[in-house]
N, C-alpha and C positions, 0 to 999 in steps of 0.2 A: 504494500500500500504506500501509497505517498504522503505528503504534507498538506496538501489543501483542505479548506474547511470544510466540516460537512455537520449540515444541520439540524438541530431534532424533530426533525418535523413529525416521525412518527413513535413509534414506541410498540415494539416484541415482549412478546413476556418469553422468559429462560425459566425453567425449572432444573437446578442443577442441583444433582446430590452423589455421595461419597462419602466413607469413609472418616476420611480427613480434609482439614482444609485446602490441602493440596491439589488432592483429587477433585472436589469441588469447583476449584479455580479451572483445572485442567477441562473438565467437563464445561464450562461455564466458556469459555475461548475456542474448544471445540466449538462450542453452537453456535456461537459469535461467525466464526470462519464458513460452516453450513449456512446463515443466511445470507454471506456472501456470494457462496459459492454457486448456491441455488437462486437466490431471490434477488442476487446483486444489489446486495441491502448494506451500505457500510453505516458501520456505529459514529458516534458522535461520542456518548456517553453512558457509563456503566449506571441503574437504578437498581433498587432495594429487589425489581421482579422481571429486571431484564435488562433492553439497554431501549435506548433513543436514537434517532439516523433516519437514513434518508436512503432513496436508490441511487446508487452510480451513477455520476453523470460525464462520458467522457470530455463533456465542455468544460466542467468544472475540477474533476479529479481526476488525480493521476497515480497511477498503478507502476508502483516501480518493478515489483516483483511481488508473486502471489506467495501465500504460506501453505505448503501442500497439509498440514496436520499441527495439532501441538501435543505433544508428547508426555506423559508422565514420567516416563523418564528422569531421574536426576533433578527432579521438580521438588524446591525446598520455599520455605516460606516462614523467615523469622520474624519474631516481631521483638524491635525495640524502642522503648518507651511509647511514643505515639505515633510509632512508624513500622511499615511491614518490610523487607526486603525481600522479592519476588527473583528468584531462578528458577526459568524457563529453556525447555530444548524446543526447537519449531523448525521444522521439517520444512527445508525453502526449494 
């Protein structure tokens, strides 16, 4: 995916579940990637039952390179003080 703005114009709901919070995340960015992939839906913004976005608009965004998967893999998720630090593997 690229840089350009994209806007919330609509709103998916995600039901993601796991285990762990890990997994949960991992699940949660899969489905993100699927309504790419299929509905040509890019996100804007993560909410409490999904995300926010819009459909691709090749006028307006630009797709540098697609992400075939995201991986559980090696996928860690610390958290300190009032911050998470997120490692991810993603399948490019």
């Amino acid at each position: 995916m690229g840089s350009s703005d994209i806007r919330p114009a609509e709103r998916r709901l995600i039901a993601a579940s796991g285990e762990d919070i890990a997994l949960r995340l991992v699940r949660f960015l899969g489905e993100v990637l699927y309504l790419y992939e299929v509905d040509r839906f890019v996100a804007a913004r993560a909410t409490a039952d999904g995300v926010e976005g819009e459909a691709f608009d090749p006028g307006r965004h630009a797709a540098v390179r697609e992400i075939k998967a995201v991986t559980y893999h090696d996928a860690v998720i610390q958290r300190t003080n009032h911050e998470f630090r997120v490692t991810l593997v993603l399948d490019v």
